[in-house]
C-alpha positions in Angstrom: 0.0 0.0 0.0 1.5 3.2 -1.2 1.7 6.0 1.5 -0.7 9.1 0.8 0.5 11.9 -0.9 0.2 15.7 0.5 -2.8 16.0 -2.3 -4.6 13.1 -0.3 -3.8 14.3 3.1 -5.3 17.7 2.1 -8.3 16.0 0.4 -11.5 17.2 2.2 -13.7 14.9 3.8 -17.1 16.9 4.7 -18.0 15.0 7.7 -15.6 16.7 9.5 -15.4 19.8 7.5 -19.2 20.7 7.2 -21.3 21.1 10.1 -24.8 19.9 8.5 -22.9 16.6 7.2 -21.5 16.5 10.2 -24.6 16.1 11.9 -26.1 14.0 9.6 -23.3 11.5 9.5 -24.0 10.2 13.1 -27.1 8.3 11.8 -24.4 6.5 10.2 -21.7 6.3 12.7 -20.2 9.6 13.0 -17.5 11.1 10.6 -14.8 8.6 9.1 -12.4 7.6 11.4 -7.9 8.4 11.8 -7.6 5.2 10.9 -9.7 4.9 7.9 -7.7 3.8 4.3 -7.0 7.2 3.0 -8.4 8.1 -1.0 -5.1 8.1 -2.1 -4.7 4.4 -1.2 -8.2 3.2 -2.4 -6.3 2.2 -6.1 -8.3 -1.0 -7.1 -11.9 0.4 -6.3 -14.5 1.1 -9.2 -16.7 3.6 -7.1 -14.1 6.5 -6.4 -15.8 10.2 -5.3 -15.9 11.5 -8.8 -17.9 8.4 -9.9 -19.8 8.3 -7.7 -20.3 12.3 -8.1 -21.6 11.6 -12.2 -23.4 8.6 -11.0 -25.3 10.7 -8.7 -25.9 13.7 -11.2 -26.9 10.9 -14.0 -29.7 9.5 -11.6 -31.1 13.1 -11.0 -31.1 14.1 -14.3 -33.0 10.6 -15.2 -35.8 11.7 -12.1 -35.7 15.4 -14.0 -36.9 13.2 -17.1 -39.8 11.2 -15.5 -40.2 14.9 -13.9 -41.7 16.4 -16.7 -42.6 12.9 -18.8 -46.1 13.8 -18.4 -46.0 17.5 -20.8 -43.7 15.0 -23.4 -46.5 14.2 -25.5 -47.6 18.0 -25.9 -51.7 17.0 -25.3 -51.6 20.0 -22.3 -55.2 19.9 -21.9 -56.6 20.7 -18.1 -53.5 22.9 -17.7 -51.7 19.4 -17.2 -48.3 21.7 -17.5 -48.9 23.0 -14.2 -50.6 20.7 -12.4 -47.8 17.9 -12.9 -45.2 21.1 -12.4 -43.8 19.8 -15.8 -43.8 22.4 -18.1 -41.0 23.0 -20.3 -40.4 26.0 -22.9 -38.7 23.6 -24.9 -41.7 21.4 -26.2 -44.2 24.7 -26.1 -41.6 26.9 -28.3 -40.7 24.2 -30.8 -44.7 25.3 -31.9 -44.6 28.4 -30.9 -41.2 29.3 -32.9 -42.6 27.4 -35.5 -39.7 24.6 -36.1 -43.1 22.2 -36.4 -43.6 23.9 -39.5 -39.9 24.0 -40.8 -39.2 27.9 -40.3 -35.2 28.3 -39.7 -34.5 30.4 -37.1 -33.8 33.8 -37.6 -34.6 33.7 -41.4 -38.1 32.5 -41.3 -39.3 33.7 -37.4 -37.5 36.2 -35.4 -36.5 33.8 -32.0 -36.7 35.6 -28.6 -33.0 34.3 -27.7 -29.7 35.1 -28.2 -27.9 33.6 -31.4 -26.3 30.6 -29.6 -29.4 29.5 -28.4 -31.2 30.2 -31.6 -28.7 28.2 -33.4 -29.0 25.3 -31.2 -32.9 25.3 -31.6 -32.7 24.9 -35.3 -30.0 22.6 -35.3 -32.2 19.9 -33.1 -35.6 21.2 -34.6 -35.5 21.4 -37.8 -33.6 17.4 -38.4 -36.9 16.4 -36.0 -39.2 18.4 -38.6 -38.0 16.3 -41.8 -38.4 13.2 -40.0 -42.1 14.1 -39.1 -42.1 15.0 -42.6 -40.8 11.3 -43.7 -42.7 9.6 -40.7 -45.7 11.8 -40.1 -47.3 9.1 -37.5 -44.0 10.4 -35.3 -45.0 13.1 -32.3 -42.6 15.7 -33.6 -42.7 17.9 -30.2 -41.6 14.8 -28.5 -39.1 14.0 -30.2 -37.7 17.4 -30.2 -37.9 17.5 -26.4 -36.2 14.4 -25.6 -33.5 15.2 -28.0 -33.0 18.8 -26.6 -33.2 16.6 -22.5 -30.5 14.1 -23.8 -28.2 17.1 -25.0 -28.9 19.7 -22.1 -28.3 16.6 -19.5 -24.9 15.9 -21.1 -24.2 19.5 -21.0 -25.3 19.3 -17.1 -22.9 16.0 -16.9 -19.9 18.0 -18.4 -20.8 20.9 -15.6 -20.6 18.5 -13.3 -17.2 17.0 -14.4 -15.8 20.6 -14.4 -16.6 21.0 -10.5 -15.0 18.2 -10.3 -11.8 19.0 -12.3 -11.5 22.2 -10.3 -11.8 20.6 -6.8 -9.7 18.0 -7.3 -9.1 18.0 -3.0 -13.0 18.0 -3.0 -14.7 15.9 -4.5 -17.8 15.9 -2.6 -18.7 19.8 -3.3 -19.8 18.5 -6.6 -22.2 16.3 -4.7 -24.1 19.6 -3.7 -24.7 20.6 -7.6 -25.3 16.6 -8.1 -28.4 15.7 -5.5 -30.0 19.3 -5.8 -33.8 19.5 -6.3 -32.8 22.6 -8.7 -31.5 20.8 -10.5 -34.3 17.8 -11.1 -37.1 20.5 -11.6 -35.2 22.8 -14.0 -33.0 21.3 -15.7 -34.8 21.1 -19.2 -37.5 24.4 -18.8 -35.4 25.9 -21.3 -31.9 26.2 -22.9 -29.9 27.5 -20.0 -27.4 24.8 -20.1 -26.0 25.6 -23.1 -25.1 28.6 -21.9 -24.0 27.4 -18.4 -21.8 24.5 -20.0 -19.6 27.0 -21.9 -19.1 29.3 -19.0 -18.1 26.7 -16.8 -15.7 25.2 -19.3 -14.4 28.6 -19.9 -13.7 28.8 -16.3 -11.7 25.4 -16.0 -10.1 26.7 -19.1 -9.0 30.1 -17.2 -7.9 27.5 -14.5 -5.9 25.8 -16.9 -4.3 29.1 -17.9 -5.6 29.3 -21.1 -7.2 32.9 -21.5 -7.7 32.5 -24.8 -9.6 29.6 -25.2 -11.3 30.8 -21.8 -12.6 34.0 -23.6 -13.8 32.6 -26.3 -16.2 30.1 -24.3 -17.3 33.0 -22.1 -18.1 34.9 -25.3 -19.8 31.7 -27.0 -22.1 31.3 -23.9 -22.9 35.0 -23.5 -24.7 34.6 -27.1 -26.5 31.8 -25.5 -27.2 33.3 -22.6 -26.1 36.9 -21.7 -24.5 36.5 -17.9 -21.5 34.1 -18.9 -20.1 37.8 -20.0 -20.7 39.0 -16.5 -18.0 36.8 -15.5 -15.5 39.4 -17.4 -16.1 41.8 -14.8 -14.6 40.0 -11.7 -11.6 38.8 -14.3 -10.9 42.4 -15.1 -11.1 43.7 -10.9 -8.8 40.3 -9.8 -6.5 40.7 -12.9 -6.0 44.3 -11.6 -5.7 43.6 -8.1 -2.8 41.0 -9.6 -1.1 43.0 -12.1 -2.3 40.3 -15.0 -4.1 42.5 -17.3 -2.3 41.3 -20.7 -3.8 37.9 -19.7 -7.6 39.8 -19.2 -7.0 41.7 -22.1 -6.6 38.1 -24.3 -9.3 36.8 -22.6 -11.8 39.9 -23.3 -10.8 39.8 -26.9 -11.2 36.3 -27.7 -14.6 37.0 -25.4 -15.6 39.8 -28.0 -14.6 38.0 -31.1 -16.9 34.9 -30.0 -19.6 36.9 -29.6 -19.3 38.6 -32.5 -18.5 36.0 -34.7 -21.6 34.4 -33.9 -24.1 37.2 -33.5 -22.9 38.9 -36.9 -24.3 36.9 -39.7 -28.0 37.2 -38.2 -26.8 41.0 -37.6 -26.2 41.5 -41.0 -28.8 39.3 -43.0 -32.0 39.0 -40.3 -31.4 42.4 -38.5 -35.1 42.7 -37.7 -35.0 38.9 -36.3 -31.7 39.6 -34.2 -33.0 43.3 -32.5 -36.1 40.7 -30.9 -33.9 39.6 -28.3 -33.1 43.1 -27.0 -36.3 45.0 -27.9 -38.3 41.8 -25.9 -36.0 42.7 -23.2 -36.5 46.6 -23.3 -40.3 46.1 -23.2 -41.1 43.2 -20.9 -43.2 44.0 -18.0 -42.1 43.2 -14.5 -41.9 39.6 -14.1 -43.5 37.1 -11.6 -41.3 36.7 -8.1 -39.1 39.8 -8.9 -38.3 42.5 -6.2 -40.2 44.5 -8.4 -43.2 42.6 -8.2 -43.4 42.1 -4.3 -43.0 45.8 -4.2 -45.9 46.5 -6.1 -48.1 44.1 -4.3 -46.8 45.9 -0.8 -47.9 49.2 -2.7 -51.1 47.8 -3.3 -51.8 47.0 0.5 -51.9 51.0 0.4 -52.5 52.2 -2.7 -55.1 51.8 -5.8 -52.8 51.4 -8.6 -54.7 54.1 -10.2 -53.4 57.3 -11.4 -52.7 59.6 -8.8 -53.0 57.0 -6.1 -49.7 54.7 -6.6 -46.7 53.4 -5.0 -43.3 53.9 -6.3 -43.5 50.1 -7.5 -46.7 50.2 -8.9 -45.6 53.8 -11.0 -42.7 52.0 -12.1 -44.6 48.8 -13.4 -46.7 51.7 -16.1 -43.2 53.1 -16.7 -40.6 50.2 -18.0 -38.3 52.1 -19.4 -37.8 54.2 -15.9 -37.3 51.2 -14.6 -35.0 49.5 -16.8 -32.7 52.5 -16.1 -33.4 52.0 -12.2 -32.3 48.2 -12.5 -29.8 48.8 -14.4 -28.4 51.6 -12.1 -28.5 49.2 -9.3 -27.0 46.6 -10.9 -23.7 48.6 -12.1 -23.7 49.8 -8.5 -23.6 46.3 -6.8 -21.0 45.5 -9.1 -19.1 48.3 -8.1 -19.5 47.2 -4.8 -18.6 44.1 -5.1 -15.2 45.5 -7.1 -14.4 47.7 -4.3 -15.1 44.6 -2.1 -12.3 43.0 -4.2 -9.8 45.9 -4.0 -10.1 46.1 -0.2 -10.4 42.6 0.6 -7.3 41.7 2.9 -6.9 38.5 0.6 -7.2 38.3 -3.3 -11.1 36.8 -3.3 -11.5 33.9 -5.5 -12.8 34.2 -8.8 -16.3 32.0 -8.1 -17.0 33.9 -5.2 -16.8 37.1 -7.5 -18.7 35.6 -10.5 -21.1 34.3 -8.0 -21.6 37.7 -6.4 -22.0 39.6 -9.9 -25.1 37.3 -11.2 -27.1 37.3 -7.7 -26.7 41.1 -8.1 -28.1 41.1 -11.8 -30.9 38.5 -10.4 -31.6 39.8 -7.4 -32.6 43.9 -9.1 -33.8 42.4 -12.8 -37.0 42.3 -13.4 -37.1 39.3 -14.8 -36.5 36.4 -12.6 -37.7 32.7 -14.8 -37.4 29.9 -12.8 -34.7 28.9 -14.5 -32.8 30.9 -14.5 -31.9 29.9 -10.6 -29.3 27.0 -12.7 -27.0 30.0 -13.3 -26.3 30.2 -9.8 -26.2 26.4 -8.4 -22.3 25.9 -9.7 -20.9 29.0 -9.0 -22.8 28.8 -5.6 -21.1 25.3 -5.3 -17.5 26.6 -6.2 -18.0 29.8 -4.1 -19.4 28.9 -0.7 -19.3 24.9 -0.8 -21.3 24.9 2.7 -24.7 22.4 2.6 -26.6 24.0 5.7 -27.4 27.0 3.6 -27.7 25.8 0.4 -30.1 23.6 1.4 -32.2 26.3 3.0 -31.6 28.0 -0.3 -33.1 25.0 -2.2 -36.0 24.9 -0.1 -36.7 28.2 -1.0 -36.6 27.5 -4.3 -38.7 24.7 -4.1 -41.6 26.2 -2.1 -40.9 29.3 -5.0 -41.1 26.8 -8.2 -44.6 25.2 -6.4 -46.1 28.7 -5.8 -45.3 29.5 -9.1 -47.1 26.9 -10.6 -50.3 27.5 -8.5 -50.0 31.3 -9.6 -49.9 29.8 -13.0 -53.3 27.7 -12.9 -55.3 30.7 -10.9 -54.1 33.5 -13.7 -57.3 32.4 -15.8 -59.6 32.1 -13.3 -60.0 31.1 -9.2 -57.2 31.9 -7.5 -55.4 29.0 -6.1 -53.8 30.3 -3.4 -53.7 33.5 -2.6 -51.4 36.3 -4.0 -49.7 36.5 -0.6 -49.0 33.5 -0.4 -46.9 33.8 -4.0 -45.3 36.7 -2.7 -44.2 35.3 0.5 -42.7 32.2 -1.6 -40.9 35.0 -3.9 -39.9 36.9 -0.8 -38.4 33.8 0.8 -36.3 33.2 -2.5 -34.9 36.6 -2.7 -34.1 36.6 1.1 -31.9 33.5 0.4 -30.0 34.6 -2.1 -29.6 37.8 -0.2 -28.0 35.4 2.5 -25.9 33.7 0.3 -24.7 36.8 -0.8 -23.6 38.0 2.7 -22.1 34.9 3.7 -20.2 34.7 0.8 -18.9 38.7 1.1 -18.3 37.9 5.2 -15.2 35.0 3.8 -13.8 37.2 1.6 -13.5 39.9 4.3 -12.7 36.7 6.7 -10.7 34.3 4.3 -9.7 32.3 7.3 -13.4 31.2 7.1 -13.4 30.1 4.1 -13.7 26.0 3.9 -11.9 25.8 0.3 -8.8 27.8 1.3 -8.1 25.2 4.1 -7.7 22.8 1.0 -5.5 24.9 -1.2 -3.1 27.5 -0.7 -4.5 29.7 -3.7 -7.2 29.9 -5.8 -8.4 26.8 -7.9 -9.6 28.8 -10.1 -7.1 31.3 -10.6 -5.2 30.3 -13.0 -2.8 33.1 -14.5 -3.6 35.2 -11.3 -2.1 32.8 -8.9 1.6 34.0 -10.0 1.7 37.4 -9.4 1.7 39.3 -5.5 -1.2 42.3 -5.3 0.0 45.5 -7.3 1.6 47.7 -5.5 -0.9 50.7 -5.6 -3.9 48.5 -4.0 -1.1 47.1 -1.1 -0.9 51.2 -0.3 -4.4 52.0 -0.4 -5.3 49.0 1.9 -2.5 50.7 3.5 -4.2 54.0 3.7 -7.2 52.3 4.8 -6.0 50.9 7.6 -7.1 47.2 6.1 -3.8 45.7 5.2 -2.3 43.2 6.8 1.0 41.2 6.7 1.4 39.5 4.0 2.0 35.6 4.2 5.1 33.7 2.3 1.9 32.0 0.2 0.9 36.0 -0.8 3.8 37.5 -1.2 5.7 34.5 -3.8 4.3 32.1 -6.4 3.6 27.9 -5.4 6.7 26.1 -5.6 4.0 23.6 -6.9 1.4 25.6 -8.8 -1.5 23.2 -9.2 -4.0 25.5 -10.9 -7.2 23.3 -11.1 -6.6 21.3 -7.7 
């Protein structure tokens, strides 16, 4: 038997690390003993962590599908969507985007989505419409949604596999994105995968120390799904914090010229089809479970909603733009924030706790808030703040959010079925959590010492290029200045003598 390496010792075992698994481990006998074989000695066993990690995420992905097995067929009648909770935009837009008829997107119908996601559509939906063509007895809409699951699961797979490659001394943080109940109810509502797939292979790419290749993903999903770009922001602060801005600058450039390598041929041939996406955006109403929306319905407890008698919420619902510009404002000013946070921070933060930060802020003042769009947070949540109790108590959230959602859903055309406070307590409940999240994340990177994945690794996982370099001089003086800095440890202050970028 080979003796462990410093890797295994290090390797994080959360019944000893994690207070909630700690607890629940004695039903089992308590955390795993000193003298238990160590991971780095287990060589002959099939069923290592990481295995078992897919295994895991396979078996909820397969519960996701019987999930929503009852809207497969498309027959919706007695709002079945809702009251099986398995609705899906991908089976009710391959009709309403009219693939069942053969239109290619863009050209023939103006899609609602960014290019990537446009793309992707056609590319599954139009091969599905020639073979309902050939084989007309063939239920087109299920057959496009069970191709769309089987991709947008492997997608989900390869996410998982990159939490994986990032925590290498961790393995069991993956287990939180694996077994979560997000996860089986949203996994196929729409195409966010896509878009969550390339961002989190661009960030094991930028962990490989590959800015290139990690731009270019971050621009691919951004025209999937816009926030993979927001994930440039906390590169640019932490690159300038660590004097790496050559690397950034690659990274932003191979970002831009994704983007814009995908998003110019509809630009310049469909222009119409291609301004949907951003003029849907511009004149959306406030959405269901928003800040927006809870606000009004406090405004309403005191006001009419008629002219002359309204709230500030309900006068911004009959103004949009006013209050695009408001959440907009709001969200540049948490991100500002949250860069100042990084300046001042006695420790470089991490680059998931950063990312994680930026898209709560955009979700937490949009005023749209799908349901799932709560995927975009579940694996940067997972590489950020690795801790069960709370997000657990965030999933429940969620939970009771996605149920009262779907109520709301089957009373909007007649008898309430529960009532409207009841929704907004639910949505309330959901933006208090992230809130939480939020705080607890900001409270380790102003305490690092708290932070569970530093006691694993000496820098950042995810840091790639940034790992290399001490802070720049000029944020060491204004911490200074501040009164915030503090002595700098040999890790800080010289590059790993073993520099292990993705665990």
């Amino acid at each position: 038997m080979s003796a462990p390496s410093p890797e295994t010792e290090r390797t994080d075992q959360p019944a000893k690390s994690d207070g909630f698994v700690r607890g629940l481990s004695q039903m089992i006998g308590g955390p795993v003993g000193s003298h238990a074989v160590p991971p780095g000695a287990r060589r002959g066993r099939f069923w290592t962590a990481p295995r078992i990690i897919i295994a895991l995420v396979c078996l909820t992905l397969a519960f996701s599908w019987v999930q929503k097995s009852p809207c497969q067929d498309g027959d919706w009648q007695k709002n079945v969507q809702y009251t099986r909770f398995c609705y899906t935009d991908v089976l009710a837009l391959y009709y309403a985007e009219g693939l069942n008829d053969g239109k290619v997107p863009y050209k023939d119908h103006a899609v609602e989505y960014p290019v990537v996601t446009g793309y992707f559509m056609g590319a599954l939906g139009l091969p599905v419409h020639a073979l309902g063509q050939k084989y007309p007895e063939i239920n087109q809409g299920k057959w496009f949604y069970n191709a769309n699951a089987l991709v947008l699961s492997i997608l989900a797979v390869a996410s998982a596999a990159v939490i994986l490659a990032l925590r290498r001394r961790r393995p069991w943080d993956a287990a939180i994105f694996a077994l979560s109940p997000i996860l089986l109810v949203t996994a196929t509502v729409n195409w966010d995968f896509l878009a969550i797939g390339l961002a989190m292979f661009g960030l094991y790419a930028w962990a490989r120390r590959q800015p290139l290749v990690a731009g270019l993903l971050l621009g691919l999903g951004g025209a999937a799904k816009l926030w993979p770009l927001f994930i440039l922001g906390p590169l640019f602060v932490l690159a300038l914090r660590s004097k790496r801005m050559q690397a950034f600058a690659l990274a932003l450039g191979a970002a831009v010229f994704g983007w814009v390598a995908t998003n110019l041929p509809v630009f310049l041939l469909y222009r119409e089809s291609w301004n949907r996406f951003f003029e849907l955006n511009d004149t959306r109403p406030v959405d269901w479970g928003t800040l927006w929306y809870i606000g009004r319905f406090l405004d309403s407890k005191w006001n009419s909603g008629a002219a002359g008698d309204q709230g500030p919420f309900q006068w911004l619902s009959d103004h949009i733009p006013t209050l695009n510009h408001l959440s907009y404002a709001l969200t540049v000013l948490a991100c500002a924030a949250i860069g100042v946070l990084c300046l001042l921070a006695p420790r470089r933060p991490r680059l998931s706790q950063i990312a994680f930060l930026v898209v709560a802020a955009f979700l937490i003042f949009s005023k749209v808030w799908s349901q799932q769009y709560v995927l975009w947070l579940l694996p940067l949540i997972v590489l950020a703040r690795p801790r069960w109790g709370a997000i657990i108590a965030w999933s429940v959230a969620e939970i009771g959010y996605f149920t009262a959602f779907y109520a709301e859903l089957l009373g909007a055309g007649g008898k309430p079925v529960i009532p409207e406070g009841t929704f907004v307590l639910a949505s309330t409940l959901r933006l208090i959590t992230v809130a939480v999240l939020c705080g607890l994340v900001i409270r380790e990177i102003w305490r690092p010492e708290l932070d569970v994945v530093r006691t694993s690794y000496d820098q950042d996982p995810d840091g790639g290029m940034l790992n290399d370099h001490a802070d720049a001089p000029w944020t060491v003086n204004l911490r200074q200045r501040l009164g915030l800095e503090r002595r700098p440890t040999p890790v800080e202050t010289a590059p790993s003598p073993h520099p292990d970028p993705v665990g």
